[in-house]
Kinemage of the C-alpha trace (Angstrom):
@kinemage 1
@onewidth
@group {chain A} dominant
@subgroup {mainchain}
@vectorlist {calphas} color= white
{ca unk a 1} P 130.649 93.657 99.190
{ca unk a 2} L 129.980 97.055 97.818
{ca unk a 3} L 128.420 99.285 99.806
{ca unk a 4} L 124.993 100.911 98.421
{ca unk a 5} L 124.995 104.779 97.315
{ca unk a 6} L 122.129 104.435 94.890
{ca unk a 7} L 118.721 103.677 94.267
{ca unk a 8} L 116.987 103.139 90.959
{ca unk a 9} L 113.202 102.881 90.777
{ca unk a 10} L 110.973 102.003 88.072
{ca unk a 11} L 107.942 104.601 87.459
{ca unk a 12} L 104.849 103.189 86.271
{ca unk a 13} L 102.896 100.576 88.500
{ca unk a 14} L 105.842 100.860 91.022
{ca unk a 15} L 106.239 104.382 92.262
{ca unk a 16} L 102.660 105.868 90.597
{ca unk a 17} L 99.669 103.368 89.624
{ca unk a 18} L 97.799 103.268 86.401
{ca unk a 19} L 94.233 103.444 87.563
{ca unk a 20} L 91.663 101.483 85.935
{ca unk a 21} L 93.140 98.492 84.195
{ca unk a 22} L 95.065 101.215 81.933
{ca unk a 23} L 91.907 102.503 80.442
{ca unk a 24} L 93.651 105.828 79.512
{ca unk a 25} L 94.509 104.691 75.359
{ca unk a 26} L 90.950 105.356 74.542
{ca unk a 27} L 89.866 109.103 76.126
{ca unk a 28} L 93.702 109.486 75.377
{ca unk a 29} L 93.745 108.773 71.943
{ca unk a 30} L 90.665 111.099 71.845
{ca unk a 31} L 92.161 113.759 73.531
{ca unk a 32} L 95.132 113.935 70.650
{ca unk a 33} L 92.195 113.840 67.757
{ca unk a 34} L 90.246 116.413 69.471
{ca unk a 35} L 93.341 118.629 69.722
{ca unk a 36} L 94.119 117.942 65.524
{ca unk a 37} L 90.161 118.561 64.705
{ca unk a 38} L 90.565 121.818 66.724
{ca unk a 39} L 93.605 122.604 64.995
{ca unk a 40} L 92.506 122.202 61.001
{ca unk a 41} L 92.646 118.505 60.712
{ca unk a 42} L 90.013 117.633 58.428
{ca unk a 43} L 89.670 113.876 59.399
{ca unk a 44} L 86.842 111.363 61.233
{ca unk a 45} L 88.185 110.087 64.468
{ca unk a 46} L 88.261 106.568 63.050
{ca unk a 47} L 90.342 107.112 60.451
{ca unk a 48} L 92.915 108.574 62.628
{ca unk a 49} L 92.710 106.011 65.346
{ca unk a 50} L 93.604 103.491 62.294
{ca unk a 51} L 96.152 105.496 61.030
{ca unk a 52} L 97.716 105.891 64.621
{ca unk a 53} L 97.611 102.136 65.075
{ca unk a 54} L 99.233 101.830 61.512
{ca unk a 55} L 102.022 103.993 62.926
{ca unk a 56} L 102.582 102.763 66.237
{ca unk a 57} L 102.525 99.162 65.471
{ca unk a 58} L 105.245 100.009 62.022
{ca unk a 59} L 107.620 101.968 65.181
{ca unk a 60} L 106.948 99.011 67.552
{ca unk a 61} L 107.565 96.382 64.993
{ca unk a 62} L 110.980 98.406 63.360
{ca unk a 63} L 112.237 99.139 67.263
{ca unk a 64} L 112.049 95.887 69.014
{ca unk a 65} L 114.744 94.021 67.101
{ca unk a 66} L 117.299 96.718 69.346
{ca unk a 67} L 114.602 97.411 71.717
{ca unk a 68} L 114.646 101.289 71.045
{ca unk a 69} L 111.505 103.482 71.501
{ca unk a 70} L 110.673 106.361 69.650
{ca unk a 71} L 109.545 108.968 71.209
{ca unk a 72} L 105.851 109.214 71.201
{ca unk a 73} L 105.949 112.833 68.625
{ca unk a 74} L 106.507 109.994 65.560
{ca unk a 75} L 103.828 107.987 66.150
{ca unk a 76} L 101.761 111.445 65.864
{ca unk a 77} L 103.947 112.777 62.735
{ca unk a 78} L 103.939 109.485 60.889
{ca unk a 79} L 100.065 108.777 61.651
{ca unk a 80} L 99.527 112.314 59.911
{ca unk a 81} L 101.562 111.497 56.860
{ca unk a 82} L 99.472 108.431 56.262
{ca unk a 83} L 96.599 110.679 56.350
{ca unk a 84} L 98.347 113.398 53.974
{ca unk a 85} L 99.554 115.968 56.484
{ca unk a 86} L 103.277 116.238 56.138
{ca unk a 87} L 104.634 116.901 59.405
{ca unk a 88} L 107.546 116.541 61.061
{ca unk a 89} L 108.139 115.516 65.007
{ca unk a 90} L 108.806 118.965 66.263
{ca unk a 91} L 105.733 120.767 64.546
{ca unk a 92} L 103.862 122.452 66.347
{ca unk a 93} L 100.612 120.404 65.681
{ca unk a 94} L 102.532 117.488 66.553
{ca unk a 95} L 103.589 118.149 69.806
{ca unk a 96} L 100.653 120.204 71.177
{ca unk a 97} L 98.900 116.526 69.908
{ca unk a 98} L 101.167 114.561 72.104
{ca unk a 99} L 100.595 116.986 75.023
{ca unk a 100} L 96.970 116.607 74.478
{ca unk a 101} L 97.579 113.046 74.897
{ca unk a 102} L 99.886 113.034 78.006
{ca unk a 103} L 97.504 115.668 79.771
{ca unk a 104} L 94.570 113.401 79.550
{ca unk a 105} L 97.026 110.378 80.271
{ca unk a 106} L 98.059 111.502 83.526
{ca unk a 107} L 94.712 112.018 84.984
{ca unk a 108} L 94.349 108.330 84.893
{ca unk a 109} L 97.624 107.896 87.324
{ca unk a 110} L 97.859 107.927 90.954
{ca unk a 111} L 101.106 108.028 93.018
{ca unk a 112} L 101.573 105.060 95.262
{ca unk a 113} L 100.345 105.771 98.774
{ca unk a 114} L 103.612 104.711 100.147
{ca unk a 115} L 105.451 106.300 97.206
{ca unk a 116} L 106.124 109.583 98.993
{ca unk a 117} L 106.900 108.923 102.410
{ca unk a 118} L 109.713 106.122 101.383
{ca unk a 119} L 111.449 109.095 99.061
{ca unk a 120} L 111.928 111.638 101.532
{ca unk a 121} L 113.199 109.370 103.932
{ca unk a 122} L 116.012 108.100 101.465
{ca unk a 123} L 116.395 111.276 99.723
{ca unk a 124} L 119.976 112.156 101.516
{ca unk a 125} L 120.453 109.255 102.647
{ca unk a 126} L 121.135 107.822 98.703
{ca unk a 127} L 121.112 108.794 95.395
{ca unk a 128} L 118.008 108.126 94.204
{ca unk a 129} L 117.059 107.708 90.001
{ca unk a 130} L 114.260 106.730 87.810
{ca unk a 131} L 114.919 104.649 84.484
{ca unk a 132} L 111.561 104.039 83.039
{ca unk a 133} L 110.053 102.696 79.850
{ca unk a 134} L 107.489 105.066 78.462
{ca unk a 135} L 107.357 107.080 75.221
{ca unk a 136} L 106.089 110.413 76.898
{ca unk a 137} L 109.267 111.626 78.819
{ca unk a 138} L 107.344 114.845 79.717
{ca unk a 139} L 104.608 113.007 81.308
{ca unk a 140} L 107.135 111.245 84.019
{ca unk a 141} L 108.784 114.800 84.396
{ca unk a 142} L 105.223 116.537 84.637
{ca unk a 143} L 103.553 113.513 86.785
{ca unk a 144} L 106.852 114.013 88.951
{ca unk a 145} L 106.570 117.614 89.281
{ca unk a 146} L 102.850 117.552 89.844
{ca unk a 147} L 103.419 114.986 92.864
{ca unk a 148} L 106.514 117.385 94.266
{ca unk a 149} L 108.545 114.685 93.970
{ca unk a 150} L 111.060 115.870 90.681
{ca unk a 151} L 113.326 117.851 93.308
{ca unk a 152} L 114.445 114.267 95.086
{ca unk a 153} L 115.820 112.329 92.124
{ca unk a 154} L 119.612 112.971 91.154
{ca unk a 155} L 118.929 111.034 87.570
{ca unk a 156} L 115.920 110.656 85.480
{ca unk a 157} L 116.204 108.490 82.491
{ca unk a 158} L 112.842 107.317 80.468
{ca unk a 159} L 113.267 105.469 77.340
{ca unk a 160} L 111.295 107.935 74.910
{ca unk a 161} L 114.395 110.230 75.514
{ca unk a 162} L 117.183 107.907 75.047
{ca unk a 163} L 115.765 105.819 72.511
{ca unk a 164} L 116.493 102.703 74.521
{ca unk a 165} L 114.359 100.840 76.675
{ca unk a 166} L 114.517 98.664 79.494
{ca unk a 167} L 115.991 95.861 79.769
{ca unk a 168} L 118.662 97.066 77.592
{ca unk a 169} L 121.895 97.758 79.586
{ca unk a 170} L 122.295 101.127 77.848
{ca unk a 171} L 119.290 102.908 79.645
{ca unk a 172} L 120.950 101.645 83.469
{ca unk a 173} L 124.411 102.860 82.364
{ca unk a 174} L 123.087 106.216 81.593
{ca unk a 175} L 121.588 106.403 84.843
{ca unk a 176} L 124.802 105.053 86.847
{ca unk a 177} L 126.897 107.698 84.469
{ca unk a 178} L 125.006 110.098 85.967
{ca unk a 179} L 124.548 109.135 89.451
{ca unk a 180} L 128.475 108.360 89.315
{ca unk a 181} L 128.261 105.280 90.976
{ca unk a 182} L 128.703 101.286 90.001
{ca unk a 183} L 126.080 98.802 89.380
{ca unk a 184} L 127.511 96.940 92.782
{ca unk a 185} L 126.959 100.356 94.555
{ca unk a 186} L 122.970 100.222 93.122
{ca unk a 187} L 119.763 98.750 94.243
{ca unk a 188} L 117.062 98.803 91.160
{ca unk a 189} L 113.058 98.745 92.364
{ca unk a 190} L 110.534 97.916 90.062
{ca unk a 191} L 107.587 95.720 88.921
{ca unk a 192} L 107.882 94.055 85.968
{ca unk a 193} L 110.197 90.556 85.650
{ca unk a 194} L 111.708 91.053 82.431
{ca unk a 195} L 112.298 95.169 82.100
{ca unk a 196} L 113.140 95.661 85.989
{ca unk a 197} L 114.516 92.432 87.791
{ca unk a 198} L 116.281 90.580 84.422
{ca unk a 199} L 117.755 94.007 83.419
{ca unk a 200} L 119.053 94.997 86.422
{ca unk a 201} L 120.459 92.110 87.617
{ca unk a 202} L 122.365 91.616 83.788
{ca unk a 203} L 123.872 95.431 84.370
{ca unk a 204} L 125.242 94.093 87.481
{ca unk a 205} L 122.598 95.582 89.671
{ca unk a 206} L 120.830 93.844 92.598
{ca unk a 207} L 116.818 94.132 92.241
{ca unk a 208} L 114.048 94.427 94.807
{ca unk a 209} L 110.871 92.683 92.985
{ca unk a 210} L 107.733 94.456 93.630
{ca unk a 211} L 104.737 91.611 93.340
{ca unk a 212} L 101.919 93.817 91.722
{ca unk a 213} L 100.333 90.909 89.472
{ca unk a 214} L 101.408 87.703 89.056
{ca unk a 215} L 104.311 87.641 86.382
{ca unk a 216} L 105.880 84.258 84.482
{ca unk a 217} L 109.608 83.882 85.042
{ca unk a 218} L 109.783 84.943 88.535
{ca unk a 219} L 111.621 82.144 89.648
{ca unk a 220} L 114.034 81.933 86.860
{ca unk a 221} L 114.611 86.127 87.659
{ca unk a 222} L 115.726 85.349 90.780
{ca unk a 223} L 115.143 89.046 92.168
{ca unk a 224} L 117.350 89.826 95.369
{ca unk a 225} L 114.251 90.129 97.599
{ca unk a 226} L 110.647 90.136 96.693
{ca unk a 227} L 108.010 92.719 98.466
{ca unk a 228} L 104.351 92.713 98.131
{ca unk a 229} L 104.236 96.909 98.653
{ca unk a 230} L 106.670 99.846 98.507
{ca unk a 231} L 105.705 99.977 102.466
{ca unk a 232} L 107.814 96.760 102.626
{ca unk a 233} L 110.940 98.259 100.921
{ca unk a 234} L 113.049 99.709 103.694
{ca unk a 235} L 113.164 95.782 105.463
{ca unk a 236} L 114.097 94.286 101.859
{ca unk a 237} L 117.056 97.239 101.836
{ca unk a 238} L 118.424 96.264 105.151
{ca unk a 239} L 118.338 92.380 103.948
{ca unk a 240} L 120.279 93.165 100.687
């Protein structure tokens, strides 16, 4: 049995929380508009927030046959050109729009309150990664940063970047690449059954199953150990 050098965690709802059911879209989405209107965009808030939707559900529906993800600046740049605006996804407008949105975004997360204390202990110990879904690769890297916590990961991977998200096994090799290490060498920690624990455990990885909310196809996941907290995770490493 390979011995473990690595650990892989999962951001969102495993390492940092998203407060209040995930009530951020709204005074998000609001946030981006109010930055456009500021910025010469001549249009009522509804008819952006139905243009956005137009966009994001045309990317969502285009990327989940290969289970990409588009970074977050085309939603913004192909909302616009529904509205007339011909933009591109590194105008200005556009990103200081998807900043507007990640800034008002991150106010609505909160690090774990075991989060912290469990990373310093294993930074040294292992190599230690993040591979997480989310659109916004600045917000992990500025949520990260904000929390002091950027300096004690040796790989951060989040789909928006790599235009792959979990559970396909391109987004864990790019993290194991890095990390220089084997999928038998890695633990991966996260919350969700499908992304996380059915991922991992296909790129050879074993998976430590955080139990935030009850989640169909546990069972069938099979998920090397199962923890009800981060606080739990150091017994579930010395079981694996």
């Amino acid at each position: 049995m390979a011995r473990i050098k690595a650990i892989l965690f999962d951001m969102f709802d495993t390492l940092m929380m998203i407060e209040k059911n995930h009530a951020f879209y709204s005074p998000s989405l609001r946030a981006t508009y109010e930055f456009l209107e500021n910025n010469g965009i001549a249009i009522g808030f509804e008819e952006f927030e139905k243009a956005y939707a137009e966009a994001r559900d045309a990317l969502f529906a285009t990327a989940e046959k290969d289970l990409a993800e588009p970074h977050f600046n085309m939603r913004i740049a192909d909302a616009l050109k529904l509205l007339g605006y011909d933009c591109s996804t590194s105008d200005a407008l556009v990103l200081g729009a998807t900043n507007a949105f990640c800034e008002q975004f991150m106010t609505y997360v909160k690090i774990d309150e075991h989060a912290e204390d469990i990373l310093r202990k294993l930074h040294g110990k292992y190599k230690l990664g993040i591979v997480s879904n989310f659109a916004l690769p600045e917000c992990v890297l500025k949520l990260l940063e904000k929390n002091d916590l950027l300096k004690l990961f040796d790989a951060i991977i989040v789909s928006g970047a790599v235009n792959k998200r979990k559970p396909h096994p391109e987004i864990f090799r790019r993290a194991l690449d890095i990390l220089d290490v084997t999928a038998e060498e890695t633990i991966f920690v996260g919350d969700t059954v499908d992304a996380d624990i059915q991922g991992a455990k296909a790129a050879g990885m074993k998976a430590i199953y955080v139990e935030r909310r009850p989640q169909e196809g546990l069972e069938t996941a099979r998920p090397t150990r199962i923890i009800k907290s981060l606080g739990d995770l150091f017994s579930a490493l010395d079981a694996c």
